[in-house]
Each structure stands twice: as structure tokens, then as C-alpha cells.
FIKOLZA-1660 file (N, C-alpha, C; in steps of 0.1 Angstrom, whole numbers, plus 5000, padded with zeros to 4 digits):
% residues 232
   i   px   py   pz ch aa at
   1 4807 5058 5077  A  X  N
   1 4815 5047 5073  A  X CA
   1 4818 5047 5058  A  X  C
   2 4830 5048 5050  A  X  N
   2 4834 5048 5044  A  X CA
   2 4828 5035 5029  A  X  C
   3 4824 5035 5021  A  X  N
   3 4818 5022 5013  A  X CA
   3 4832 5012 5011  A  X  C
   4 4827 5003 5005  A  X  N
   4 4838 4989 5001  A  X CA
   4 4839 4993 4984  A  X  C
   5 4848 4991 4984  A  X  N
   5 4856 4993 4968  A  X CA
   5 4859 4976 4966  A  X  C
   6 4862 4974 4952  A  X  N
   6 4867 4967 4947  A  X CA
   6 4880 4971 4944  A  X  C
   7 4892 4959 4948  A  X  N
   7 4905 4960 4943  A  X CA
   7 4909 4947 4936  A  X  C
   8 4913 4947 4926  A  X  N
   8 4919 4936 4914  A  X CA
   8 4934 4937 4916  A  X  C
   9 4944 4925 4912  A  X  N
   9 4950 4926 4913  A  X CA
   9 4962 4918 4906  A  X  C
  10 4970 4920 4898  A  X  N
  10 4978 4914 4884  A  X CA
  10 4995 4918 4884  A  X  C
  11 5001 4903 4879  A  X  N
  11 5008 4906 4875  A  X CA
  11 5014 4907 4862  A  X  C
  12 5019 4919 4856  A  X  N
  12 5019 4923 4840  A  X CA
  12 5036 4920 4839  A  X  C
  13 5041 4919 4827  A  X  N
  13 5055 4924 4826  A  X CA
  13 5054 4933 4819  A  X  C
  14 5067 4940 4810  A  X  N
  14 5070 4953 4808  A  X CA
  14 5065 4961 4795  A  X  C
  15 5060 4950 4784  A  X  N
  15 5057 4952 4774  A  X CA
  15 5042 4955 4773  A  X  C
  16 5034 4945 4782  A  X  N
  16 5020 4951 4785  A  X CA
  16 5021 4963 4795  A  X  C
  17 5030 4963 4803  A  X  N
  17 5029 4978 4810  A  X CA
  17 5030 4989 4800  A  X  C
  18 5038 4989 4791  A  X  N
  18 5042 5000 4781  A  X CA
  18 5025 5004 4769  A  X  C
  19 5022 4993 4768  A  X  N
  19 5010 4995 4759  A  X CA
  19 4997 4998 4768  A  X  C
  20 4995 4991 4778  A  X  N
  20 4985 4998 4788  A  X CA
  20 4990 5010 4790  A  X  C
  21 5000 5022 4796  A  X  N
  21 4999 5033 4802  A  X CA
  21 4998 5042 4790  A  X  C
  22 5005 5036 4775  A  X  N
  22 4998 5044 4765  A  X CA
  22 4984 5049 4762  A  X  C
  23 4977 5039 4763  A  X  N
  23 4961 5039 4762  A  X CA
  23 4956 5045 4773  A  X  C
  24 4965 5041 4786  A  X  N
  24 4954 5048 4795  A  X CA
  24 4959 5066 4796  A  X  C
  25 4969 5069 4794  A  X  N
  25 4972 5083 4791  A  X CA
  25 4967 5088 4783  A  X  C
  26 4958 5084 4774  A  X  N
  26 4944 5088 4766  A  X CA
  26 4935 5092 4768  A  X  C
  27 4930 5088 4777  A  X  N
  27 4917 5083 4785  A  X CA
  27 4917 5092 4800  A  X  C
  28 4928 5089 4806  A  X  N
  28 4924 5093 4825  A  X CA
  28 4941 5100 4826  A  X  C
  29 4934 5103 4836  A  X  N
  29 4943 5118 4841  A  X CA
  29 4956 5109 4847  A  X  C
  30 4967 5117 4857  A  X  N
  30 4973 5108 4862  A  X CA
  30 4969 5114 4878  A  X  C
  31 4977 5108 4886  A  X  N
  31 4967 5111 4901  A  X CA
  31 4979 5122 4906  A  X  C
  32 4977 5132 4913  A  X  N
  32 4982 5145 4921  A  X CA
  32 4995 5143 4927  A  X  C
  33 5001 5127 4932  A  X  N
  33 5014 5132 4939  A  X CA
  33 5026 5127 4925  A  X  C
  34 5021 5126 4911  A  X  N
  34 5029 5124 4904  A  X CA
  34 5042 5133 4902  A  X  C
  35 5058 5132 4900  A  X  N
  35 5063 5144 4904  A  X CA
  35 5076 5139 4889  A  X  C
  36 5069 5131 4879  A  X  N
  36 5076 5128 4868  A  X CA
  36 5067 5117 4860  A  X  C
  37 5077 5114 4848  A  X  N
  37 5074 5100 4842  A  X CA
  37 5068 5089 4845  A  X  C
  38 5073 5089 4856  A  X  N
  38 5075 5073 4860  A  X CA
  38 5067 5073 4874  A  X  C
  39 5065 5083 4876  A  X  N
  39 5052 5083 4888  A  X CA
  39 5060 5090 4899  A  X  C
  40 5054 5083 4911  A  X  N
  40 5059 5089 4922  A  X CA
  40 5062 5077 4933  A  X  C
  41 5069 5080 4944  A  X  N
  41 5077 5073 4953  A  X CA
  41 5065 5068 4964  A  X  C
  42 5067 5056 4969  A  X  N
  42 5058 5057 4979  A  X CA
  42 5064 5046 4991  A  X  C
  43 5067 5049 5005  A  X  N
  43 5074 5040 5015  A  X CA
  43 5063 5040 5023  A  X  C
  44 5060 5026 5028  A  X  N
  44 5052 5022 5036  A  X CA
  44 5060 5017 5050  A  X  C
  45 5056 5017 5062  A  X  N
  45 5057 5011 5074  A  X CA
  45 5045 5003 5078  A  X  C
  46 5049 4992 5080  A  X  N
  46 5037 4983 5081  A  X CA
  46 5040 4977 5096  A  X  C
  47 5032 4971 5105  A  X  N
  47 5025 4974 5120  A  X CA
  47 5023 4952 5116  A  X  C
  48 5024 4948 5131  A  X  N
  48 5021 4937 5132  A  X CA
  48 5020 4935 5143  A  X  C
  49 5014 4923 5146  A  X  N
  49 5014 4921 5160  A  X CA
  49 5023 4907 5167  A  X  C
  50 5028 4904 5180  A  X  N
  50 5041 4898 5179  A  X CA
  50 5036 4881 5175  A  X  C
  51 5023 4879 5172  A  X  N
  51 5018 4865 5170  A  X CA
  51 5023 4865 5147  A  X  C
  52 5026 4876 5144  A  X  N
  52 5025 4878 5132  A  X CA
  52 5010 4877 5125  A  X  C
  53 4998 4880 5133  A  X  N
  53 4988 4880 5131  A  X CA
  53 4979 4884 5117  A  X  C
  54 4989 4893 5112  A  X  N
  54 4979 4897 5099  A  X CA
  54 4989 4891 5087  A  X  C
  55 5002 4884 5091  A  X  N
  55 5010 4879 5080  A  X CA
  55 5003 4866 5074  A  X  C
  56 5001 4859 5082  A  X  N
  56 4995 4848 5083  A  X CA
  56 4982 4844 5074  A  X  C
  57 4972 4856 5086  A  X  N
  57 4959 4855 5079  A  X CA
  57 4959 4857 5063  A  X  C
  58 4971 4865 5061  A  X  N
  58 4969 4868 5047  A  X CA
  58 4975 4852 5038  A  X  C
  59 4985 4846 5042  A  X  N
  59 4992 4837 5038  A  X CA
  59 4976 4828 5038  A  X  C
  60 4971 4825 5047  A  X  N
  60 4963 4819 5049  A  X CA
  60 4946 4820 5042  A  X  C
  61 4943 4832 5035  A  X  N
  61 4933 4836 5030  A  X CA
  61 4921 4839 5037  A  X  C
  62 4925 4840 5046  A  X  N
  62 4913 4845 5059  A  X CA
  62 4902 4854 5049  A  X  C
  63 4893 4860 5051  A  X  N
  63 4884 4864 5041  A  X CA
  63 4884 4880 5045  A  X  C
  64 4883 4882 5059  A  X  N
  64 4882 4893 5066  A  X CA
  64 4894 4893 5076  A  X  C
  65 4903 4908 5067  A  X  N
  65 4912 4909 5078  A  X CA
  65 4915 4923 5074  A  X  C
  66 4929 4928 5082  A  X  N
  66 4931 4944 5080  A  X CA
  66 4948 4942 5085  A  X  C
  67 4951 4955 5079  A  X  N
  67 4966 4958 5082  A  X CA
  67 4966 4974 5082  A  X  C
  68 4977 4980 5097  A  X  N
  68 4980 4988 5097  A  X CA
  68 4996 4994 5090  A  X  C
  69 4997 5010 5087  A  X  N
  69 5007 5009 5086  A  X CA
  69 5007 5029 5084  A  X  C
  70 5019 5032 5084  A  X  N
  70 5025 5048 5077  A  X CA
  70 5028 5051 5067  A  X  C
  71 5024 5057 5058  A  X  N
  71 5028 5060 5043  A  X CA
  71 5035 5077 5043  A  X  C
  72 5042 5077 5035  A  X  N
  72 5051 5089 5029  A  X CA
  72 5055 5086 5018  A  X  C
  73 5049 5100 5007  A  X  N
  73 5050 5098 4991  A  X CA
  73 5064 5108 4991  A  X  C
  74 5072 5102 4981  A  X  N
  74 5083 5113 4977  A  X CA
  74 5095 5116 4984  A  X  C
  75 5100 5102 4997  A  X  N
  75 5106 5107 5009  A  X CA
  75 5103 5118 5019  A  X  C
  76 5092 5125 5017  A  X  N
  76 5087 5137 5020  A  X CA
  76 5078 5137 5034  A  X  C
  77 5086 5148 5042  A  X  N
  77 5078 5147 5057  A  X CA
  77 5063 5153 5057  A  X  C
  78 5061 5162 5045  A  X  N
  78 5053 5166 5043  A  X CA
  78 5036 5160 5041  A  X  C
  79 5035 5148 5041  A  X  N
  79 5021 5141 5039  A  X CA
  79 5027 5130 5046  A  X  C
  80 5022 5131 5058  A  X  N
  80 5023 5116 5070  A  X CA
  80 5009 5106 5069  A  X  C
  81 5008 5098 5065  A  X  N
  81 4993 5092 5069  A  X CA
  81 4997 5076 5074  A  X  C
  82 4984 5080 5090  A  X  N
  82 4983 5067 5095  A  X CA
  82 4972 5063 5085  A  X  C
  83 4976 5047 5086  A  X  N
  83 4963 5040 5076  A  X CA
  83 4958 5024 5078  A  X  C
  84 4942 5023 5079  A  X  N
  84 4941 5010 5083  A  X CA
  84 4930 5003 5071  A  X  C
  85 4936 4995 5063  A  X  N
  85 4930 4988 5053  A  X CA
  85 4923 4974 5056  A  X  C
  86 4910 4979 5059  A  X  N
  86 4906 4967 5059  A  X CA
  86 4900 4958 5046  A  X  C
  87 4902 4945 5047  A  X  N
  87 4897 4938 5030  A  X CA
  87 4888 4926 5038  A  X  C
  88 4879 4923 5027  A  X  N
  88 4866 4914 5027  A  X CA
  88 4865 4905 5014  A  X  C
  89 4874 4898 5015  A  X  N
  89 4875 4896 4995  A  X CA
  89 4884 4902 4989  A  X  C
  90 4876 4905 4981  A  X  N
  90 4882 4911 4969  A  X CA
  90 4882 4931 4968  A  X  C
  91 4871 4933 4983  A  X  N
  91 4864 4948 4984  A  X CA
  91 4876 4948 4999  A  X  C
  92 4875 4962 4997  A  X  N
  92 4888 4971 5004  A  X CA
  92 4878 4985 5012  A  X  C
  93 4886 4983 5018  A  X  N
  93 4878 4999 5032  A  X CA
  93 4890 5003 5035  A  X  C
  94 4894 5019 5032  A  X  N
  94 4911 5024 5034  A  X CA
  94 4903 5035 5050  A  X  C
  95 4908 5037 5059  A  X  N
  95 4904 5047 5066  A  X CA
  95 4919 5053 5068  A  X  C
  96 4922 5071 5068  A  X  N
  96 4933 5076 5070  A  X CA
  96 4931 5086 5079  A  X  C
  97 4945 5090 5085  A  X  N
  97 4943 5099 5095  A  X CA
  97 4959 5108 5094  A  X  C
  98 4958 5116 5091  A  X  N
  98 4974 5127 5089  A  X CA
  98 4980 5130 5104  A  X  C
  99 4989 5125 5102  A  X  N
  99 5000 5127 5112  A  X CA
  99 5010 5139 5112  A  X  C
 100 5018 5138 5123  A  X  N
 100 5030 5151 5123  A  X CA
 100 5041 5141 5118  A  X  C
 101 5052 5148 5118  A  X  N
 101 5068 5141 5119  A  X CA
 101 5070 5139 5134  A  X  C
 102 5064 5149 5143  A  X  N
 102 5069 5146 5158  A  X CA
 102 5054 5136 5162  A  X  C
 103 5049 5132 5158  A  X  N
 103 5042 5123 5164  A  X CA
 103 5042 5111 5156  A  X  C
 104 5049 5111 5148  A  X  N
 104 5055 5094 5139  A  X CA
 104 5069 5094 5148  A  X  C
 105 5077 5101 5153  A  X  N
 105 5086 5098 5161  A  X CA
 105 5082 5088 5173  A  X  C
 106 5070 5101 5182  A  X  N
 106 5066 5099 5191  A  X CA
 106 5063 5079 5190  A  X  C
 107 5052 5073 5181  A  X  N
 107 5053 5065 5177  A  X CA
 107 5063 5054 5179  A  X  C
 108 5071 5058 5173  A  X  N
 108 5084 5045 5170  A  X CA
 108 5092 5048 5184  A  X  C
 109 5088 5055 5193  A  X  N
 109 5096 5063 5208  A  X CA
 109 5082 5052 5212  A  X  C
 110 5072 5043 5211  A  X  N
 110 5066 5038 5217  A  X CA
 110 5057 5046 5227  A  X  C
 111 5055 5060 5222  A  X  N
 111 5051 5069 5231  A  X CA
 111 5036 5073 5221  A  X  C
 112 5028 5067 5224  A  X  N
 112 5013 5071 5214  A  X CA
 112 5000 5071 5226  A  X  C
 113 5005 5076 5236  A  X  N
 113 4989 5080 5241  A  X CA
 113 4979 5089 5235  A  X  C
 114 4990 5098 5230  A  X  N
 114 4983 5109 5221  A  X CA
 114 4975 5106 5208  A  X  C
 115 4974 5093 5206  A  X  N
 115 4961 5090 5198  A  X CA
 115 4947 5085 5207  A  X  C
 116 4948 5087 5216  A  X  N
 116 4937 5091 5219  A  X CA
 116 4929 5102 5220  A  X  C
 117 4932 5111 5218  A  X  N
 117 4929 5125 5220  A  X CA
 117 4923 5128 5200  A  X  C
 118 4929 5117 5193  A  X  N
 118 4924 5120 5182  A  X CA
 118 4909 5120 5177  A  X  C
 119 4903 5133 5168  A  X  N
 119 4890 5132 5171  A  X CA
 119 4889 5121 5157  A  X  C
 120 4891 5115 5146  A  X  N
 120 4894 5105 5140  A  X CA
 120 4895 5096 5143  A  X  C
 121 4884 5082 5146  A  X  N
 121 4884 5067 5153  A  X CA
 121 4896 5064 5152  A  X  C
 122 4898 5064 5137  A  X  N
 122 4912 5058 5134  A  X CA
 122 4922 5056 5145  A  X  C
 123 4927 5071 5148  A  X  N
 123 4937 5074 5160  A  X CA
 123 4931 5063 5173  A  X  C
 124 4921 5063 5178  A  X  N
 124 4913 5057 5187  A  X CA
 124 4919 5037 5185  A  X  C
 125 4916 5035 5172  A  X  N
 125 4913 5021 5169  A  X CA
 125 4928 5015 5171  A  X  C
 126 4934 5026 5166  A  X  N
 126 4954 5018 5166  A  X CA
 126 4959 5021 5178  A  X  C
 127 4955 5029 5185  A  X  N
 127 4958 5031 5198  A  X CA
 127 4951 5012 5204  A  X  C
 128 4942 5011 5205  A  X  N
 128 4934 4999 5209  A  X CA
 128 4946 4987 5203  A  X  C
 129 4947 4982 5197  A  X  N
 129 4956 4972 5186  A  X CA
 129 4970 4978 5195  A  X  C
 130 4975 4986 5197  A  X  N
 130 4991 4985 5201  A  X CA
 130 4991 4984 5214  A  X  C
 131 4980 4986 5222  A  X  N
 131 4980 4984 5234  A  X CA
 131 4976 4970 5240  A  X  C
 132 4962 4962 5227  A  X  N
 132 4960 4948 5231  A  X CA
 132 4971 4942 5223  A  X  C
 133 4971 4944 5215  A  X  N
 133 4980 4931 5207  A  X CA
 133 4992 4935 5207  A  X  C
 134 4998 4949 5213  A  X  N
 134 5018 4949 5211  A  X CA
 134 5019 4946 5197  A  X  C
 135 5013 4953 5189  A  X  N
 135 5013 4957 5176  A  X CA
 135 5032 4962 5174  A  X  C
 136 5037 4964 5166  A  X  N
 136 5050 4971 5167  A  X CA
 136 5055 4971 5152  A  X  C
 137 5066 4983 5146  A  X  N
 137 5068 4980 5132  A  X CA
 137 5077 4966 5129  A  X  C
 138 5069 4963 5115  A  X  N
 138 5078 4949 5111  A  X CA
 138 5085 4953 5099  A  X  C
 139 5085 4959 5090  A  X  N
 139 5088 4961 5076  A  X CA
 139 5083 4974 5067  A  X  C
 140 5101 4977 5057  A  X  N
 140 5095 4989 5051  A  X CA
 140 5092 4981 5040  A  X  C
 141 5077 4989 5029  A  X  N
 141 5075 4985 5018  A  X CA
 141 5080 4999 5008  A  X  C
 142 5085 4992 4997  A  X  N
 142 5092 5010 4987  A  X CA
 142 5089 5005 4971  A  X  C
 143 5081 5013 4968  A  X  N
 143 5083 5010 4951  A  X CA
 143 5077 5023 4946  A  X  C
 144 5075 5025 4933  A  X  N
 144 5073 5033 4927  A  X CA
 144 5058 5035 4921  A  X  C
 145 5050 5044 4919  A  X  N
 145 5035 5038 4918  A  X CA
 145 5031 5051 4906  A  X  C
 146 5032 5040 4892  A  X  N
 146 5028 5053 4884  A  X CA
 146 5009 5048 4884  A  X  C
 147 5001 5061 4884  A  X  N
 147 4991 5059 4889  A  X CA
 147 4976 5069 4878  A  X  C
 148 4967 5063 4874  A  X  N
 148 4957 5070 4867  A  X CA
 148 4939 5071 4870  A  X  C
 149 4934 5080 4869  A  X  N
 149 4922 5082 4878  A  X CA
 149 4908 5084 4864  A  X  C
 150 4896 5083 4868  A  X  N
 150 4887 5083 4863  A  X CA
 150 4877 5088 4875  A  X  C
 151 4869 5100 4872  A  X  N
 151 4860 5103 4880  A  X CA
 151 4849 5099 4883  A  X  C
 152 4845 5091 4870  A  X  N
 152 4832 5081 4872  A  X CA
 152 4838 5068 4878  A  X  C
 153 4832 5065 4889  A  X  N
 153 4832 5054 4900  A  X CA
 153 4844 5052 4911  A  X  C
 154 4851 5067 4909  A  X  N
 154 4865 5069 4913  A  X CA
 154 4874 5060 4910  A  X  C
 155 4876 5049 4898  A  X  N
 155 4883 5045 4891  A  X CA
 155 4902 5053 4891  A  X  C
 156 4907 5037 4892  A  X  N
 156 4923 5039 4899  A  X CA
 156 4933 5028 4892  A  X  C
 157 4935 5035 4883  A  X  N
 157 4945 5020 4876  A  X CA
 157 4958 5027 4881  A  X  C
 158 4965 5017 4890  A  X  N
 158 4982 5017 4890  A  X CA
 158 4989 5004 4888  A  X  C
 159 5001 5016 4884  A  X  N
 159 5011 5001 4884  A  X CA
 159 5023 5005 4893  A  X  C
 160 5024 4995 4899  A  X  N
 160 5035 4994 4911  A  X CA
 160 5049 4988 4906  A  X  C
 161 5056 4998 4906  A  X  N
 161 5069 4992 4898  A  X CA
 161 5080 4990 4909  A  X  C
 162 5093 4984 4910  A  X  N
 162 5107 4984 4916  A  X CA
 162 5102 4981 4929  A  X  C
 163 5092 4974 4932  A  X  N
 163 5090 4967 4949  A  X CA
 163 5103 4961 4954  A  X  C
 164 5105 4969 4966  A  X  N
 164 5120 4968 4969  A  X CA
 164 5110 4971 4990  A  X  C
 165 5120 4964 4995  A  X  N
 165 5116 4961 5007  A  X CA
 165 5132 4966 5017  A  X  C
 166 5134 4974 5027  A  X  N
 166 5144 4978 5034  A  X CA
 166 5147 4967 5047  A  X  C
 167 5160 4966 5043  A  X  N
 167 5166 4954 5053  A  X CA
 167 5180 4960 5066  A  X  C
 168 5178 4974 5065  A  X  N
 168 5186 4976 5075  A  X CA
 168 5177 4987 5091  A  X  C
 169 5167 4985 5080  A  X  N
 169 5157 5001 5091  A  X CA
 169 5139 4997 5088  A  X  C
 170 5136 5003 5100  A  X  N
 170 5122 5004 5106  A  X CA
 170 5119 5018 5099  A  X  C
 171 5126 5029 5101  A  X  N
 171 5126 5043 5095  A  X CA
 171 5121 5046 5085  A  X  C
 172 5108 5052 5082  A  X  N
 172 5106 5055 5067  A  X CA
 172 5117 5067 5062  A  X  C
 173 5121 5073 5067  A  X  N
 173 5127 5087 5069  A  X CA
 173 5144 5084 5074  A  X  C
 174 5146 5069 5072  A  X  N
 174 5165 5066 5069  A  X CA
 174 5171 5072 5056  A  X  C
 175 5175 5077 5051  A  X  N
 175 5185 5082 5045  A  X CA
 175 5188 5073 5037  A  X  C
 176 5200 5068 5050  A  X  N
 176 5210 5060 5043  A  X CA
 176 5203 5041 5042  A  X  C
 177 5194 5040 5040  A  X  N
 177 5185 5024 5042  A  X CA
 177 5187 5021 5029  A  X  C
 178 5193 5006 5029  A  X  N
 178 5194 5000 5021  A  X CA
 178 5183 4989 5014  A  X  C
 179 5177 4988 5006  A  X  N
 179 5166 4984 4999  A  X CA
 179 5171 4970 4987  A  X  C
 180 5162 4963 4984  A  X  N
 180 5165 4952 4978  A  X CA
 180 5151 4948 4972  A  X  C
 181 5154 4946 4958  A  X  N
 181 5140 4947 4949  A  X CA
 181 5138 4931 4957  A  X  C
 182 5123 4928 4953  A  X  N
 182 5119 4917 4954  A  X CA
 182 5113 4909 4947  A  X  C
 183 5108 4916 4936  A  X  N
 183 5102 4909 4925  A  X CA
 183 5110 4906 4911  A  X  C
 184 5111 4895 4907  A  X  N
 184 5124 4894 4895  A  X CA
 184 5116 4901 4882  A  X  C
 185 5124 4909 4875  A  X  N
 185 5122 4916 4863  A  X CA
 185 5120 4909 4851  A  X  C
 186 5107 4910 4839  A  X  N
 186 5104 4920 4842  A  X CA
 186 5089 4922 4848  A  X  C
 187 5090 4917 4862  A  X  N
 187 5073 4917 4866  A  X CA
 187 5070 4930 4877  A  X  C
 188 5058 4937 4872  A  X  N
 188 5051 4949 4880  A  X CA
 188 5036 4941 4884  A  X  C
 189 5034 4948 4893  A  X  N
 189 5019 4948 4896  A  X CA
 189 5011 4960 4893  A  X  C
 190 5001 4952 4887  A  X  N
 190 4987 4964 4882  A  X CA
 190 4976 4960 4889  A  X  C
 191 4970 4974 4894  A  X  N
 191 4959 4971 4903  A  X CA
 191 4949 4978 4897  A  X  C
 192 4937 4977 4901  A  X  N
 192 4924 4982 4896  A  X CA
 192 4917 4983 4909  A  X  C
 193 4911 4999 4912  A  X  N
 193 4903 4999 4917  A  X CA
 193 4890 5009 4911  A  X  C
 194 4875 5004 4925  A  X  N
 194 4865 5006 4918  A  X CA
 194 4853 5009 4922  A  X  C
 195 4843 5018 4925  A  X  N
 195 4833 5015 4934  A  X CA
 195 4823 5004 4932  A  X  C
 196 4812 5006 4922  A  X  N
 196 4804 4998 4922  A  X CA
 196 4808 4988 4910  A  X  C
 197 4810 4996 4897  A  X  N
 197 4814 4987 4884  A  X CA
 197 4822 4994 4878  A  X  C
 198 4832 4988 4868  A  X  N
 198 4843 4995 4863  A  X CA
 198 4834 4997 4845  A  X  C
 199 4837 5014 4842  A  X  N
 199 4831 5012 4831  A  X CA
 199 4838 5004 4821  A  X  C
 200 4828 5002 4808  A  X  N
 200 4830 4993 4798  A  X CA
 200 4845 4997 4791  A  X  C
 201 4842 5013 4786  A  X  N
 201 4854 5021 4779  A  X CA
 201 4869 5014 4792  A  X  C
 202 4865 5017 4797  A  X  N
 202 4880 5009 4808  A  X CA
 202 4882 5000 4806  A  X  C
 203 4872 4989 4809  A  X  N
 203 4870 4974 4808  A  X CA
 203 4879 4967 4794  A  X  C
 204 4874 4979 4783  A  X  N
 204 4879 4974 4769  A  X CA
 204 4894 4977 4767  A  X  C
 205 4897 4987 4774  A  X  N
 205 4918 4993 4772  A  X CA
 205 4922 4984 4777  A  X  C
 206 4916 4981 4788  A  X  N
 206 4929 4971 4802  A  X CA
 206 4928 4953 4796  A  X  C
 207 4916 4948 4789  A  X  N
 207 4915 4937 4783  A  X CA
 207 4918 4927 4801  A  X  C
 208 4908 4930 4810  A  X  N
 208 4914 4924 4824  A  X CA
 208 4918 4906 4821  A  X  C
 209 4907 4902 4814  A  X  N
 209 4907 4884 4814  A  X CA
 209 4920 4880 4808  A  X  C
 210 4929 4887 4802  A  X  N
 210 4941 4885 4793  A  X CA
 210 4955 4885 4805  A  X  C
 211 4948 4891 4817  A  X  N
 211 4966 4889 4826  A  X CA
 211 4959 4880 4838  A  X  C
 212 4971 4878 4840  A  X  N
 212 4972 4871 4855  A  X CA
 212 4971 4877 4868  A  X  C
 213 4958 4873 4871  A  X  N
 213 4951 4879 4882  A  X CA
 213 4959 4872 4893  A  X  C
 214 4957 4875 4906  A  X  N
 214 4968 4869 4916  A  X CA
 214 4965 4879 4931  A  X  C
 215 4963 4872 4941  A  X  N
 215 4963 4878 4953  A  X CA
 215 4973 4882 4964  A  X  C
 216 4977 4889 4958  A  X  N
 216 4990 4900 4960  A  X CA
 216 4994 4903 4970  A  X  C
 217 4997 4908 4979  A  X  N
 217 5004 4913 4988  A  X CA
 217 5019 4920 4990  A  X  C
 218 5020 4931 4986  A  X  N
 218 5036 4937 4989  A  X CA
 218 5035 4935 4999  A  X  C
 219 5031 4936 5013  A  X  N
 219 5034 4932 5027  A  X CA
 219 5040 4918 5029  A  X  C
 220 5035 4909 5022  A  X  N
 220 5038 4894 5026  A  X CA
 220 5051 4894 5022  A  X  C
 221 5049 4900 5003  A  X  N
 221 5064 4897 5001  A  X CA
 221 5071 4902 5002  A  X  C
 222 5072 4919 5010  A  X  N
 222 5087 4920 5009  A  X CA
 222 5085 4915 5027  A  X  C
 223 5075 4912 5035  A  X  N
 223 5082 4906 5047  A  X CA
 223 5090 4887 5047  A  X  C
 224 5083 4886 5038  A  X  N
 224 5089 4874 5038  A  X CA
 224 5103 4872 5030  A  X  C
 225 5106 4882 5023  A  X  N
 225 5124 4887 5023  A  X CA
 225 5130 4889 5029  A  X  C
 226 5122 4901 5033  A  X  N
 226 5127 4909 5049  A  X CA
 226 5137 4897 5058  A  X  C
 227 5125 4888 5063  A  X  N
 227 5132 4877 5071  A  X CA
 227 5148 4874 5068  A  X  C
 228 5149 4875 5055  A  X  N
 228 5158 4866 5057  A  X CA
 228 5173 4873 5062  A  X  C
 229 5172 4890 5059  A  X  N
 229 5183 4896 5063  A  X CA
 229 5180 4907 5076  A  X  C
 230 5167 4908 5080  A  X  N
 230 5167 4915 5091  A  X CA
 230 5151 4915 5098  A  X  C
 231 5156 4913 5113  A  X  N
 231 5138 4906 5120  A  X CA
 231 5140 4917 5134  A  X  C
 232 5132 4926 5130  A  X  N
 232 5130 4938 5143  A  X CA
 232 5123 4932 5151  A  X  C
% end
């Protein structure tokens, strides 16, 4: 079983973004699917169940809950990951499992027995959830994630820029899907993650007590956009 991490969670505007990624481009590397400046692409499909079961709990602050979903960096069929995040607080548990393109079809074709055969719980556990709960896709999440790493404590500062949520498609892999930022400018989210403690040298670049901490959710918000122009 995978340990619990710590994840923080802020909203910066543009000026502290620009002075933080200076400092941290000093210090820590950037993370592997970067493919420029500004980081790299990342579209999420996010899973619900038809009671809106994990929208809620989150609105709600439940303490222990989890959300499923499909990720693809870069528009790219090339790295499919099913993924189920579970959170406890403020600590986070990611468990992943790589997919095909013909078996994310298969998926959205409502056709997934073939996670059972996965030797990865994971496959096992979301197979369980679509079958009890009629789990089904609710929303795409899309923003841009410039991202920096630290090997001591596997330390993860990103910032999540152009959160933009898709209002004509379930498809991670639409083309033509039309998207709509959600956050008014100039606000990004900065996250922090962390195993046991974040070192001091970190602690002192990022100055954490200085932003506005906040319990976040791109799921909530761009579903709660979503609504207003399109309900799969």
C-alpha cells in the first residue's frame, strides 16, 4: 500500500507565480513530461456516480473520500492512466494503473469487464464502483501544469495554470472540444506536495504562511461550470 503524502493547496496570482518559479528553477529540477516553458498539458476525465456522490462530499468536506478519473499529458495517446485519489485531510494516496487507447474506448463503449482480468487492484476496484454505483464520465478537467521536483521527500511544487473545463465532450481525445477557462485572471493554483516534511531550504523560497491556502478542487470547479452549459 502506497504511504499518505501531504498536499497543500493555494491560490497565487501572477506576480508571485513569476518570482516563485524563478527561485524554484534554482533549486529543483522540472518534472519529465515538461515539453516547453510553460510546462506541459494535462486533460483529466473525471467518473461520478449518478447520486453525484464524490461532488458533494467534497462540497461538503467529508474528511475521507476519493475520486476516479483518466489522465493524458500533451493530448497524447501515448500515457493513458486510470487513477484513483484517495484524500484523508490534507494527506493524499494516488494509486495508477496504464491503460490502452482501445481499452479507454472500450470504457466510454461501457464495455469494462476487462478490468477484471487486471493484475493491478486498481483495475479490480473501478470495475467494483461502475458496477455498484453506475459510476459514468461527468467532466473534462484541462489546464496547464508547470511543475518542479526535489528528491528529498519526493517534494512537488506545481502550478496549475489556464484551468479550463470542456462543455461540449466527455472525450479526452476530441479534437475539436471546446473549453472555457474557469478561474478569473490573474489567479493559478500552487500546490505542494510531500512525504513526511517539506525541507526548511523549500519551506524558506515558497514563504507558504504568506498565500492563501484554500481547499481546492479543479473537479468541483470546473464541474460546477460545466453545469451550466452541458450535463452528460
Amino acid at each position: 500500500m502506497k504511504k499518505l503524502r501531504h498536499e497543500l493547496k493555494f491560490y497565487i496570482n501572477q506576480p508571485v507565480y513569476e518570482q516563485l518559479r524563478e527561485k524554484l528553477a534554482i533549486i529543483l529540477k522540472r518534472d519529465q513530461h515538461t515539453v516547453n516553458d510553460d510546462g506541459y498539458h494535462i486533460r483529466s476525465l473525471y467518473f461520478d456516480n449518478v447520486h453525484n456522490r464524490d461532488l458533494f462530499e467534497k462540497s461538503f468536506g467529508i474528511y475521507k473520500r476519493k475520486k476516479f478519473r483518466i489522465r493524458i499529458y500533451n493530448q497524447s495517446d501515448e500515457v493513458i492512466k486510470l487513477e484513483k485519489k484517495n484524500r484523508y485531510g490534507e494527506m493524499i494516496q494516488k494509486e495508477s494503473l496504464a491503460i490502452s487507447k482501445q481499452e479507454y474506448e472500450q470504457l466510454m463503449d461501457w464495455d469494462f469487464d476487462f478490468l477484471r482480468e487486471k493484475e493491478n487492484p486498481l483495475g479490480k476496484d473501478f470495475y467494483l464502483y461502475l458496477r455498484s454505483q453506475y459510476m459514468s464520465p461527468k467532466v473534462i478537467v484541462d489546464y496547464v501544469r508547470e511543475a518542479y521536483m526535489a528528491e528529498i521527500e519526493d517534494v512537488r511544487i506545481t502550478f496549475d495554470k489556464y484551468l479550463s473545463t470542456g462543455i461540449n465532450s466527455i472525450d479526452i481525445f476530441e479534437k475539436n472540444m471546446m473549453t472555457i477557462e474557469v478561474l478569473p485572471p490573474p489567479l493559478l493554483i500552487m500546490e505542494v506536495k510531500y512525504n513526511s516534511y517539506l525541507p526548511d531550504y523549500i519551506r524558506e523560497f515558497l514563504r507558504l504562511e504568506s498565500h492563501q491556502r484554500s481547499a481546492i478542487s479543479k473537479y468541483v470547479i470546473c464541474r460546477e461550470e460545466n453545469m451550466k452549459y452541458y450535463k452528460p
